[in-house]
C-alpha positions in Angstrom: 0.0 0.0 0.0 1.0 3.7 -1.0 2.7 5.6 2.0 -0.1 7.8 3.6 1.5 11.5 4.0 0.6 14.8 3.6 1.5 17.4 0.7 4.4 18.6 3.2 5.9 14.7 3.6 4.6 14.2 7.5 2.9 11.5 8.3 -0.5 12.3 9.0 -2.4 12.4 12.4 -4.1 10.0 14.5 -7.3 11.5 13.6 -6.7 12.0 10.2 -5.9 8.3 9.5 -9.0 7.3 12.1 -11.1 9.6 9.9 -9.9 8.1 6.4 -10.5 4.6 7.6 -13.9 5.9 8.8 -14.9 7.9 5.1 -13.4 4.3 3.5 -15.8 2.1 5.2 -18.5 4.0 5.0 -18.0 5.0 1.0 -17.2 1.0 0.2 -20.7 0.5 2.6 -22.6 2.7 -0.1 -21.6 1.7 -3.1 -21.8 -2.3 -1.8 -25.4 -1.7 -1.3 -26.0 0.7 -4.3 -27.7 3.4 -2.0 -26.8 5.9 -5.2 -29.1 6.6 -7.8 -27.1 6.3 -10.5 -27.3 2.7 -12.4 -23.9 3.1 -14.6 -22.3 3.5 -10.5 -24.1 0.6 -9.2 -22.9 -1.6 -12.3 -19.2 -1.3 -11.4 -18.0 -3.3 -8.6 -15.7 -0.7 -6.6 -12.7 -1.5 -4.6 -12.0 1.6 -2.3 -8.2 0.6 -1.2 -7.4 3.4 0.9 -9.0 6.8 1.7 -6.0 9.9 2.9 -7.9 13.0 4.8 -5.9 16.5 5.1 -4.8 17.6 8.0 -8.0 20.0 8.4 -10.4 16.7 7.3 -11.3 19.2 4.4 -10.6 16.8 1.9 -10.8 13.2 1.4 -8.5 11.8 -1.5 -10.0 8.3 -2.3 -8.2 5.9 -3.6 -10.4 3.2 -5.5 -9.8 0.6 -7.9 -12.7 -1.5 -10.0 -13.1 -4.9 -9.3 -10.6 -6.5 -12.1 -9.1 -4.0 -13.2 -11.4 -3.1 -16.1 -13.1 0.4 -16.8 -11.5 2.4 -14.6 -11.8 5.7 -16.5 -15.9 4.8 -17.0 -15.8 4.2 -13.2 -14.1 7.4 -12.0 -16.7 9.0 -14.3 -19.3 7.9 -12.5 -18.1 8.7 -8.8 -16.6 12.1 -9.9 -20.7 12.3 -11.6 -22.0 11.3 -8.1 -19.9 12.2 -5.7 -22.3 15.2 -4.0 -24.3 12.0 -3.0 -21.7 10.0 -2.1 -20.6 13.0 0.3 -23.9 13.1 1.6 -24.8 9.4 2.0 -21.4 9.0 3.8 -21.6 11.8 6.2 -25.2 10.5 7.3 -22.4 7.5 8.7 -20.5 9.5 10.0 -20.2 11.3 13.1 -17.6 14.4 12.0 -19.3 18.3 11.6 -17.9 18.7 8.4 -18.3 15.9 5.4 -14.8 16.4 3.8 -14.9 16.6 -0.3 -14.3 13.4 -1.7 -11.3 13.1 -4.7 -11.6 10.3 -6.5 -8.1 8.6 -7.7 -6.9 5.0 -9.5 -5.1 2.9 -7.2 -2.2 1.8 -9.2 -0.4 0.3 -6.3 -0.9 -3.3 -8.0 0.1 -2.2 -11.3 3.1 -0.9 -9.5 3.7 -3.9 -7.8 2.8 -5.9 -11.0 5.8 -3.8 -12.5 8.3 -4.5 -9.2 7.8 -8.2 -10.0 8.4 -8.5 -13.9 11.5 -6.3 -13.1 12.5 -8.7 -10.2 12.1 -11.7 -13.5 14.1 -10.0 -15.9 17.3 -12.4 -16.2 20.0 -9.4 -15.9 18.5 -8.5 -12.5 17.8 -12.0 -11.1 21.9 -12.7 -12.2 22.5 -9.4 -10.1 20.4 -10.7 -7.4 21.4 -14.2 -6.7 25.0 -13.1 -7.5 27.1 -14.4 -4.1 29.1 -11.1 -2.9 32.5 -12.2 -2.6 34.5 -9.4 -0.5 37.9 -10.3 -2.8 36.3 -10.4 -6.1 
C-alpha cells in the first residue's frame, strides 16, 4: 500500500488516518449496497483501497480501484458524476461536523507492484540478485 503523508511529507495524524478509515468504510458501505441513484455506478464493482484525509479533514482523496481492473476511466466518471451523493450518504455514517470533499483517484499500487515483480524476473536482475558477494572479487 501507498505511503499515507501529507503534501508537506509528515505522516498524517491520528485523527486523520481514524477519519480516512472511517470515510473508506462508509464509502465501500454505499456503493456495496447501491444506496446511489445512478445505475452506470451501481454496475461497477468498486474497490476503495485506501482513503487519505488533510490535515484539516477538508478533503478526502479516495483511492479506489474497480473490481478486475477493467473500466476504470468509466468508473471514476461515475463517482466524480455522483460524488455530492456519495458526500452526503457517507456523512449520514458518520459522526464528523464537516463531510470532507471526496477526490476520486486510480489505485495503481498493484500495477506498481505488478511492475516490481516483472523487473525482479528479468534475467540481468535475477543474475545481479542471486550473484554471491564475494569481499575479494
Amino acid at each position: 500500500m501507498a505511503k499515507n503523508t501529507s503534501r508537506s511529507g509528515a505522516q498524517p495524524s491520528q485523527r486523520q488516518l481514524r477519519v480516512g478509515e472511517l470515510i473508506r468504510r462508509s464509502l465501500s458501505d454505499v456503493l456495496m449496497k447501491g444506496d446511489v441513484h445512478d445505475p452506470d455506478l451501481n454496475r461497477i464493482s468498486i474497490t476503495v483501497t485506501e482513503v487519505r484525509v488533510s490535515p484539516d479533514l477538508r478533503i478526502a482523496t479516495t483511492f479506489v480501484l474497480p473490481l478486475g481492473g477493467d473500466g476504470k476511466e468509466e468508473m471514476l466518471e461515475a463517482l466524480r458524476r455522483n460524488k455530492g451523493e456519495l458526500r452526503h450518504l457517507v456523512s449520514k455514517k458518520m459522526t464528523i461536523k464537516h463531510a470532507p470533499e471526496l477526490k476520486f483517484v486510480i489505485d495503481d499500487t498493484y500495477d506498481r507492484m505488478d511492475e516490481t515483480r516483472r523487473l525482479l524476473n528479468l534475467e540481468n536482475v535475477r543474475r545481479d540478485i542471486e550473484k554471491p558477494d564475494d569481499p575479494e572479487a
